[in-house]
C-alpha positions as CSV (number, residue, x, y, z in Angstrom):
1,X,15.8,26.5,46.7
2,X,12.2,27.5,45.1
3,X,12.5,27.8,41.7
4,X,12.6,31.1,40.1
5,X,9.7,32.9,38.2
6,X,7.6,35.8,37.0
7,X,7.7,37.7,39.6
8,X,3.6,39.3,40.2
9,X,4.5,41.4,43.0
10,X,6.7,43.6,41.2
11,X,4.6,43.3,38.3
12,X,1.6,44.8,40.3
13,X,4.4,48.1,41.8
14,X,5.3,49.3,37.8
15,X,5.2,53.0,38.3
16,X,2.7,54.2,35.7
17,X,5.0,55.9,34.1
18,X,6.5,52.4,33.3
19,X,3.6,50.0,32.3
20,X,3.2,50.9,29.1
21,X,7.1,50.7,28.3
22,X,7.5,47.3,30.1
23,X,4.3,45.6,28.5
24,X,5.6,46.5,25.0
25,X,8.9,45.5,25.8
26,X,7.6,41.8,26.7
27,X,5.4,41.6,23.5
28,X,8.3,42.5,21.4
29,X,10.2,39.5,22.9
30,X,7.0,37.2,22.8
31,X,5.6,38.5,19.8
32,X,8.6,39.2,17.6
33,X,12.1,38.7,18.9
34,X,11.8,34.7,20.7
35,X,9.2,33.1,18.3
36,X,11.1,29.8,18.9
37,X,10.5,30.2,22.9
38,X,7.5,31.7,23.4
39,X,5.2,28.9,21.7
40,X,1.6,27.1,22.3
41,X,-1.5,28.9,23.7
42,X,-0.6,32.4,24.2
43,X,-3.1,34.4,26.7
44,X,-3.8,36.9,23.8
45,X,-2.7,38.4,20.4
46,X,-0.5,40.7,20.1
47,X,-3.0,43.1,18.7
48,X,-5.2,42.7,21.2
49,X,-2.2,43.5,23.6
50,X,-1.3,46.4,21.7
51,X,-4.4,47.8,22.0
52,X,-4.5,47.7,25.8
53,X,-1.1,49.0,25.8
54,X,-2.5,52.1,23.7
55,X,-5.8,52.3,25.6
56,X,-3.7,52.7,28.8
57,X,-1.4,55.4,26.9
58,X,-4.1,57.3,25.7
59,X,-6.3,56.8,29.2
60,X,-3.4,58.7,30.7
61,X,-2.8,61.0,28.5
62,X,-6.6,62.3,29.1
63,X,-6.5,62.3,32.4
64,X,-3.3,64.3,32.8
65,X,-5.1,66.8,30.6
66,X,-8.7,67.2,31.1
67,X,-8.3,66.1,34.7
68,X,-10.3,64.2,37.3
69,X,-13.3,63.0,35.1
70,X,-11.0,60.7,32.5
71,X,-9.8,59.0,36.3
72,X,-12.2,56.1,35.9
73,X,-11.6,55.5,32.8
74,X,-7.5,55.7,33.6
75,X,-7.8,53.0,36.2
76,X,-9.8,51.1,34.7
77,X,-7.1,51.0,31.1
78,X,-4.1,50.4,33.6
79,X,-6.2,47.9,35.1
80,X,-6.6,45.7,32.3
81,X,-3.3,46.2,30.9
82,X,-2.2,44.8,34.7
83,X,-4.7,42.0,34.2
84,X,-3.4,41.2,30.7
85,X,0.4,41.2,32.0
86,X,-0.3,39.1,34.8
87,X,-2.1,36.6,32.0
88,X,1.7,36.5,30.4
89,X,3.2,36.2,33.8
90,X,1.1,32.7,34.3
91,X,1.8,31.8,30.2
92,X,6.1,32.6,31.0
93,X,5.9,30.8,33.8
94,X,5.1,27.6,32.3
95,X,6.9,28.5,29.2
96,X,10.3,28.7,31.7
97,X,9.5,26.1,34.4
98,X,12.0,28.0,36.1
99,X,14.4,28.3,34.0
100,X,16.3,31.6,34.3
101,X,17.4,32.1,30.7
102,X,13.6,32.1,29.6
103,X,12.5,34.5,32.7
104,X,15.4,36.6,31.2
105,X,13.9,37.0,27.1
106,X,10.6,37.5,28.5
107,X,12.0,41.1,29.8
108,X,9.5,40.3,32.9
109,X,10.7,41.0,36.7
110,X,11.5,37.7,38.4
111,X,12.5,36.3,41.7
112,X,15.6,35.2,43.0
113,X,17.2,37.9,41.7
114,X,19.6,38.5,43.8
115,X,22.7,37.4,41.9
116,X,25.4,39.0,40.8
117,X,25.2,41.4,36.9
118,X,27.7,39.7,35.7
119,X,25.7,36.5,35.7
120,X,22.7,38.3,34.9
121,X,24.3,39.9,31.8
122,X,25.8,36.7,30.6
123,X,22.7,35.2,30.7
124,X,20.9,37.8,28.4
125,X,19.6,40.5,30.8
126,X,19.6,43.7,28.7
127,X,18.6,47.2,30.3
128,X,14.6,47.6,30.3
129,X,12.1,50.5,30.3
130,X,13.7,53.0,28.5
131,X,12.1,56.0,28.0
132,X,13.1,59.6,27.4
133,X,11.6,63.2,26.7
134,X,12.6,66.7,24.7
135,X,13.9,69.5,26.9
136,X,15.4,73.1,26.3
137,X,16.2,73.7,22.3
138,X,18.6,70.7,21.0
139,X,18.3,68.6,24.3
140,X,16.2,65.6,25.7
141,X,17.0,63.6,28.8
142,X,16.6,59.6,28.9
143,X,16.5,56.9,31.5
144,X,15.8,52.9,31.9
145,X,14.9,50.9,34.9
146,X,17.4,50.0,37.6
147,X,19.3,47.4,37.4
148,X,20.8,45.7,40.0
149,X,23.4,47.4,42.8
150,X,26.3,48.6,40.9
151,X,26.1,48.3,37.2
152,X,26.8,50.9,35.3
153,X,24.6,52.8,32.2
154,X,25.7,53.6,29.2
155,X,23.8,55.0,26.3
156,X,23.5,55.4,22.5
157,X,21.4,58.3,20.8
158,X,20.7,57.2,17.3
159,X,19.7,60.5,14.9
160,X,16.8,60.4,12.4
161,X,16.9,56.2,12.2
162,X,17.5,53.4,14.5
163,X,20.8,51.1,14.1
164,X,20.8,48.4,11.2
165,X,20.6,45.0,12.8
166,X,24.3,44.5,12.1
167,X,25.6,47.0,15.0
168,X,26.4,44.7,18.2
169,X,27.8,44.6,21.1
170,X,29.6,41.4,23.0
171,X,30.1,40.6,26.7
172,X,33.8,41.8,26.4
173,X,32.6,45.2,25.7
174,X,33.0,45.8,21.9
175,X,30.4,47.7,19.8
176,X,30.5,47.2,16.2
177,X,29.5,50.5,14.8
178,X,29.9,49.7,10.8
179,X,31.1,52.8,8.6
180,X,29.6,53.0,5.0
181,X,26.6,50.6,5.4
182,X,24.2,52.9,6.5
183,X,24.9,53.7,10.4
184,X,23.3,56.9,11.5
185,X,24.9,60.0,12.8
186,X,24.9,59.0,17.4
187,X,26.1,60.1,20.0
188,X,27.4,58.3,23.0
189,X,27.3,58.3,26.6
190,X,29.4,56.7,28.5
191,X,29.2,58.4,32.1
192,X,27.3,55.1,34.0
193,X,24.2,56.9,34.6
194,X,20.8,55.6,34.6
195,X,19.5,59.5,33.9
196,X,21.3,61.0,31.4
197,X,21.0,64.6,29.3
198,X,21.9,65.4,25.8
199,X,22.6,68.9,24.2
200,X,23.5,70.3,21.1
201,X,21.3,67.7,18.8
202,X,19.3,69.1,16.0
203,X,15.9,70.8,17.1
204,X,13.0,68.9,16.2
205,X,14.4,65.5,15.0
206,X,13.7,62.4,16.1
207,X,16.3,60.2,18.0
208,X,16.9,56.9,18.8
209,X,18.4,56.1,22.2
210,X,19.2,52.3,23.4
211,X,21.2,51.1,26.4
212,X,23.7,49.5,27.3
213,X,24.3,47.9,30.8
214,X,28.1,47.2,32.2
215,X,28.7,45.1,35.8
216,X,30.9,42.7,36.9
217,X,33.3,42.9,33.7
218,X,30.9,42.0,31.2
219,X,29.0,44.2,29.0
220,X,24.9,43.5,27.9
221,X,23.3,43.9,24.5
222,X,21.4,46.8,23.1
223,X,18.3,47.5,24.6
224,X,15.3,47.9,22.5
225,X,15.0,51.6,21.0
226,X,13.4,54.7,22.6
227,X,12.1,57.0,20.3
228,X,12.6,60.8,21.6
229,X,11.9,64.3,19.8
230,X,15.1,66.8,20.8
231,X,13.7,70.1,21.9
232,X,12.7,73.1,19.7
């Protein structure tokens, strides 16, 4: 069997929609969350990530604006954010040698994937590219990539904060949500969804929503927070 890794193909489809959300998810594991793992010559900093990441943002932002003029200048930002994720792909790769559990922190797509969630999930995989936008007065909609066939979404809306590092979650399925040590008002949903809406939240505030992915039994970690205005 060839051994598994970073998977460019997939890399080189991200919606554009998506780019931006999947490259910060990686730096926040390479950068931040798996210090211990992700060690040696790194393609770049992460400030010189982040600021492809935001050039890409703010490329399409433009062009969805002004219009056809900023398009060079939008290709070319997604480009070299591309470039500069297919940099990290080579860096994982030999970081991993193949080894799922590293593919997995690195929050990059990978091949041989076709196992079951439950294994997935046990291994680490958490739900990835969540995004979100307001809607109508008090609402907002979210969403995360698919998963593979079968799992079901769940979701936590976080107001005004995101959680304290001491709320969790476990395989079996249990989410500590700590009363008295500062946990935020949420809200949960728990209709297996990868689209979801929320109403009656508080015009105008910010809200934090993370996922939560449940498939074959076992139940994933939080993903990393979303950041969403409700609508006013």
């Amino acid at each position: 069997m060839a051994k598994a890794k970073v998977n460019r193909t997939k890399i080189k489809a991200l919606k554009v929609r998506e780019i931006d959300a999947r490259a910060e998810e990686m730096k926040q594991a390479i950068f931040v969350t798996y210090l211990t793992i992700f060690v040696g010559i790194i393609p770049m900093t992460a400030i010189a990530f982040g600021t492809l990441i935001t050039n890409y943002i703010n490329s399409r932002t433009s062009y969805r604006v002004i219009g056809r003029s900023m398009k060079g200048a939008n290709d070319a930002a997604k480009a070299a954010l591309l470039d500069g994720l297919l940099l990290f792909a080579n860096y994982v790769d030999e970081i991993a040698q193949g080894n799922v559990d590293i593919l997995i922190d690195s929050t990059l797509p990978f091949t041989g994937q076709l196992i079951g969630s439950g294994s997935l999930i046990t291994n680490g995989a958490k739900a990835t590219g969540v995004k979100g936008k307001s809607g109508n007065i008090g609402q907002l909609t979210t969403s995360c990539q698919p998963f593979v066939k079968g799992v079901r979404y769940h979701a936590i809306l976080v107001q005004g904060s995101p959680l304290p590092a001491n709320v969790i979650t476990n395989l079996n399925g249990q989410l500590l949500l700590l009363t008295g040590v500062g946990v935020p008002p949420y809200v949960l949903n728990l209709n297996g969804k990868r689209t979801k809406s929320f109403t009656n939240l508080i015009p105008g505030t910010a809200y934090y929503v993370y996922y939560i992915l449940e498939g074959e039994g076992v139940v994933s970690d939080l993903s990393l927070a979303f950041k969403i205005i409700a609508g006013e």
